[in-house]
N, C-alpha and C positions, 0 to 999 in steps of 0.2 A: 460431657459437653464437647462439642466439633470444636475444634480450633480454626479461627478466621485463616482464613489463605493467605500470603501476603502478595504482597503486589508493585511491580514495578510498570511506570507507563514512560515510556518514552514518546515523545513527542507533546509532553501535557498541555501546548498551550495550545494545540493544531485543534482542525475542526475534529478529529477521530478523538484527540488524546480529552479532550474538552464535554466531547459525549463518554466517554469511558468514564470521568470525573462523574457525571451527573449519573450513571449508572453505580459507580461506587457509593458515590452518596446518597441514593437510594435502598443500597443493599445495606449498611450501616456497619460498624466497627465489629459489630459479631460476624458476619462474612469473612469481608476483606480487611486488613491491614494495610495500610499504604505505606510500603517500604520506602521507596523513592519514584522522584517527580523528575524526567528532564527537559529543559528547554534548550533552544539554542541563545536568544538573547533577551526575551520578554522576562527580565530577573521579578521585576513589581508584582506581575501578574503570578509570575510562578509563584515567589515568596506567597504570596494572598491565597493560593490556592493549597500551598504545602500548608499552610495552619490552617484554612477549613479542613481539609482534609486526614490533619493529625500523622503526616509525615513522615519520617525518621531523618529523612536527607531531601534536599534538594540538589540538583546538580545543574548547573549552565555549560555547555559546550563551547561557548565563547567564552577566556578567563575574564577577560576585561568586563564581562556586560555583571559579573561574580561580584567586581571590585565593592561596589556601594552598596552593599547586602552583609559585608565584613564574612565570619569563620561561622558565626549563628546568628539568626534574627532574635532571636529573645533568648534567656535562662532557660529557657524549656522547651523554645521550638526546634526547629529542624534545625542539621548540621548544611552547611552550604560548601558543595564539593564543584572546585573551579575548575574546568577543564576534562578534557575529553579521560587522561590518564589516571584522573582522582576519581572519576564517573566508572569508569573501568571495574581498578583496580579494591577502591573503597568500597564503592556503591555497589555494584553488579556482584564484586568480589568476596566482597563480604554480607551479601544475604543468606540468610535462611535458609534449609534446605526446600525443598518443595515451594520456592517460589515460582511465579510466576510473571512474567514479562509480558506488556504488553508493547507490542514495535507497531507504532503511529507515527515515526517520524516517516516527513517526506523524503523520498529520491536515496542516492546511494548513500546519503551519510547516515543511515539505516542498520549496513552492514554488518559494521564493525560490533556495534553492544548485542547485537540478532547472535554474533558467532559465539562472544563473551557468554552471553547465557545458556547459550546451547552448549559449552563446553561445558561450564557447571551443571548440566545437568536440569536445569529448568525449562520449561514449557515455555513455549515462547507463541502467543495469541497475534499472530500475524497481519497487520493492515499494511506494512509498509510493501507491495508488490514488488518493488524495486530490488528489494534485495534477493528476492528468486529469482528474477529479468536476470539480472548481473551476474548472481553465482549461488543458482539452481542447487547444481552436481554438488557445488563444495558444500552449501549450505545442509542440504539434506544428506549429505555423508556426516560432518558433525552430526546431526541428529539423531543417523542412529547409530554411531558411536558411544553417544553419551545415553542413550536409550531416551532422550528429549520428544515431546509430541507438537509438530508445529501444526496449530490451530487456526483453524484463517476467520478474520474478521469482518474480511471485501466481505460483502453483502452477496453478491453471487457464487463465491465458492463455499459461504455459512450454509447457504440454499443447499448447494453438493453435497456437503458432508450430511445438513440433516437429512436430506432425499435419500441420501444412500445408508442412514444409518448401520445396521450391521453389514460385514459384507456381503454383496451379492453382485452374481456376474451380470454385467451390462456391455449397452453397445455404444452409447455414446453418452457425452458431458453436453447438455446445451446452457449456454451461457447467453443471459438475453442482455440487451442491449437497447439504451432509453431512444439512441438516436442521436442524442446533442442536442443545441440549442438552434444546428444547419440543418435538421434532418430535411428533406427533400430539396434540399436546393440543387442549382449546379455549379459545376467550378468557375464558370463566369461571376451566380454571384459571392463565389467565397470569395474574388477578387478584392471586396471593398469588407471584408472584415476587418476590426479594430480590436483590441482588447476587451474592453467594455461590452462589446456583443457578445465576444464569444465568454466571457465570464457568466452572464445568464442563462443557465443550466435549469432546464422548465421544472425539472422534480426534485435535484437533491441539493443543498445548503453543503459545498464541499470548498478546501482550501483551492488556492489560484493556479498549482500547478497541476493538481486534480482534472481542477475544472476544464481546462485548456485541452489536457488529454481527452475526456469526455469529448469537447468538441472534435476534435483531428480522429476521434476513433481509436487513437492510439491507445489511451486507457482498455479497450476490449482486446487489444492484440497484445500486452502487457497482460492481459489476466487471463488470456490463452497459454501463454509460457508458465506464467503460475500456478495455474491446474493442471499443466503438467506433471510438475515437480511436487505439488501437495497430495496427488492423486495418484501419481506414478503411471498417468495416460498417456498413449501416442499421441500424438499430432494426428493424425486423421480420424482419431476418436473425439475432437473436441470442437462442437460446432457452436456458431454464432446467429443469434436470428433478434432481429429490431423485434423490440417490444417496447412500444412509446410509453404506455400509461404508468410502467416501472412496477408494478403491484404483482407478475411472476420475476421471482429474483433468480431462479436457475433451475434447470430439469435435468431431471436424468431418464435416457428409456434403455431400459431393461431387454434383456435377450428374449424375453418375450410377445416385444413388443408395445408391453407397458409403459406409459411416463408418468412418472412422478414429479412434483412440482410444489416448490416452498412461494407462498403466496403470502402477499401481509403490503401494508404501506411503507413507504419510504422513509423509513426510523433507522436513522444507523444506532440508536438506543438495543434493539435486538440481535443482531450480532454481535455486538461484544458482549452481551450480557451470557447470550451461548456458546462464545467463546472461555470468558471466565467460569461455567457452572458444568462445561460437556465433561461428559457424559448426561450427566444430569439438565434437568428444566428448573429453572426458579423464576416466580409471578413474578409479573413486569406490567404496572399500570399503563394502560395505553388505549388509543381509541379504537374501538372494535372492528373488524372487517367488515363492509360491510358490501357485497358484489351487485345486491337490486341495483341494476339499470347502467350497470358499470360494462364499458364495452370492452375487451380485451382484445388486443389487437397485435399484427406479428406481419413482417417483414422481412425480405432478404435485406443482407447488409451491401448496398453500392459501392461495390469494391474498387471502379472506377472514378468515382466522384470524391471517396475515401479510401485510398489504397493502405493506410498506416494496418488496419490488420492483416491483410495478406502480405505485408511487413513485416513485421512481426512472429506470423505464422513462419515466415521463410526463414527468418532470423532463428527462430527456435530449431526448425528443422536441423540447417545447416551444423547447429553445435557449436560445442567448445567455448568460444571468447565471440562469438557473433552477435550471443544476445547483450551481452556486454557494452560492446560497443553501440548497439542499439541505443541502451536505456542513456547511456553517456550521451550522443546525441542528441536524444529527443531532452533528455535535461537542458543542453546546452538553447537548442533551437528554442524551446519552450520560454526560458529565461527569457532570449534576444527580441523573443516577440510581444512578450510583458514590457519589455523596455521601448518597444516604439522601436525598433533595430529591424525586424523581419517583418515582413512579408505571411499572414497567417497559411498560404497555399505552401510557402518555402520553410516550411516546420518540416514535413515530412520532404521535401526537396533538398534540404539538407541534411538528414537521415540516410535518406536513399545516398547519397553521394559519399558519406562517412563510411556506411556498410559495403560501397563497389571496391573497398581498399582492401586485400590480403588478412582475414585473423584466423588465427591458429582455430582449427576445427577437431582439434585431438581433446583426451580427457583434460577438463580445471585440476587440478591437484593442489595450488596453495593460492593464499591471499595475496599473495606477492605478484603472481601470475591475473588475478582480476585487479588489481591495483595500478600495474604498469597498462593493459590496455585499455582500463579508465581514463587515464590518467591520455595516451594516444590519442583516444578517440573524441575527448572532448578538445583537445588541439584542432585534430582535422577537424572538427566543426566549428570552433571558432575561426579558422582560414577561410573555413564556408559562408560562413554568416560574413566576414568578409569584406568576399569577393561579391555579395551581395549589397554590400554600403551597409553593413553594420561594423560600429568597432571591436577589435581586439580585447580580449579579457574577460570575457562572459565565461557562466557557468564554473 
């Protein structure tokens, strides 16, 4: 008998960690194992979800949100581990060998449990983009260090991998791109964007900092820098082209010419289910493809009206602590404009202004080193936001 895989999800209560839930619990306890669950403060929802799902630990990243949950929820359920140090140390530290991690948390606070597992030696099913944005080099050094395989769950680089299944030489990565919720407008009328508009994303159900990127494009220019580093491709091997209907998820064409292309609807149920089973396929109820009378359609991407990917792209080229600082900012701006503080055209006008400052373009070599110009770069943008009529303290 196969012994179930176990399984760590970080981010459990996010839109990704939420769908990974409904695919484990589809797959059933002969599969997967659910080692641990982490949230940052939704403890209710977590707790509720560690007992359907038969647990071992739950962990909260917030200690405080831990408090009213006590050391166990019941005789027999999960152990409840308070704080980032006991999530580490306990939880991460003490799994199984051949676990498995799934990183679903948003933005850089990613990082850290992404390095944890890839030290020990665990596979780590990657949704969280932010953490290869920030540290690429350092990340994928741990990995194969510890001989770790980072697996990607984005929906367009899941396309990559299975397009390019064994290896074979190619010429380029095309990563398509839905458009947003602006596509064809102009920058006149991104002027009277609110929240609320750009949170309505025509094809995918994604969380609000996601979503946001979607709209600004920056989400494509973030996941240009991550097929970099997951794929080990140049910068000028990696193109973008709008595809509105979202039903091609990513191509790859071949030195001969050929392109290959992972097609299917807009379920993020299927990517993590081939992130958890690769090598291997396992059945996934779903509704069928179905292409009668379905138009498929493909556009360059307005890199004037949206300049946040050739952002992006510049960011990655330049090296070092550049994309760093990137994702730092667009964290920040992202926030400031969820809050009614920015301006949705001054997301990337406050990027752009963060990246015109000096960062080290030499090799990342430790945590310490993506830490401190984290830590830089989301100053200089909260100065930015500002000098724009937003307050001080964001992100």
């Amino acid at each position: 008998m196969v012994e179930p895989i176990p399984v760590i999800v970080l981010g459990a209560t996010g839109s990704v960690g939420q769908t990974a839930a409904q695919v484990i619990a589809g797959l059933g306890p002969r599969r997967v194992a659910v080692e641990g669950l982490v949230a940052h403060r939704r403890a209710e929802e977590l707790a509720a979800l560690g007992r359907r799902l038969g647990a071992r630990w739950i962990g909260l990243t917030d200690p405080e949100a831990a408090l009213p949950l006590g050391p166990r929820l019941a005789a027999d359920g999960p152990r409840v581990l308070a704080g980032w140090e006991a999530i580490l140390s306990e939880g991460i530290g003490g799994a199984p060998p051949g676990t498995r991690v799934i990183g679903a948390m948003t933005g850089f606070a990613g990082l850290r449990p992404t390095l944890a597992a890839l030290e020990r030696g665990f596979d780590v099913l990657l949704a969280n983009k932010e953490t290869l944005v920030a540290a690429g080099e350092l990340v994928t050094a741990v990995a194969r260090a510890s001989g770790s395989r980072l697996v990607p769950v984005d929906s367009e680089h899941s396309a990559l991998l299975q397009c390019l299944g064994l290896p074979q030489p190619f010429r380029r990565l095309i990563l398509t791109c839905s458009g947003g919720p602006f596509r064809g407008w102009s920058r006149e009328q991104l002027e009277a964007v609110t929240p609320e508009m750009a949170l309505r994303h025509p094809n995918w159900r994604m969380g609000p900092k996601i979503t946001i990127d979607s709209a600004t494009l920056m989400n494509k220019g973030l996941e240009v820098i991550e097929a970099h580093w997951l794929f080990g491709v140049p910068y000028d091997q990696i193109a973008v082209v709008v595809h509105p209907q979202s039903i091609i998820h990513s191509m790859v064409e071949f030195v001969d010419g050929a392109v290959m292309a992972q097609l299917g609807w807009p379920d993020m149920r299927v990517p993590v289910q081939v992130a958890l089973s690769w090598p291997e396929r396992w059945p996934l109820e779903g509704r069928p493809l179905d292409l009668t009378g379905q138009a498929l359609t493909f556009e360059a991407v307005d890199d004037a009206t949206f300049p946040a990917v050739q952002m992006a792209r510049q960011a990655g080229e330049a090296g070092g602590l550049y994309p760093t600082a990137l994702n730092a900012a667009n964290e920040v701006a992202v926030a400031a404009f969820l809050a009614g503080d920015l301006a949705f055209l001054d997301i990337v006008a406050v990027i752009a202004e963060v990246l015109e400052r000096p960062w080290a373009a030499g090799p990342v070599t430790s945590l310490e080193m993506v830490l401190e110009a984290d830590r830089a770069a989301r100053q200089a943008a909260e100065l930015a936001v500002r000098r724009r009529g937003g307050p001080v303290g964001l992100g």
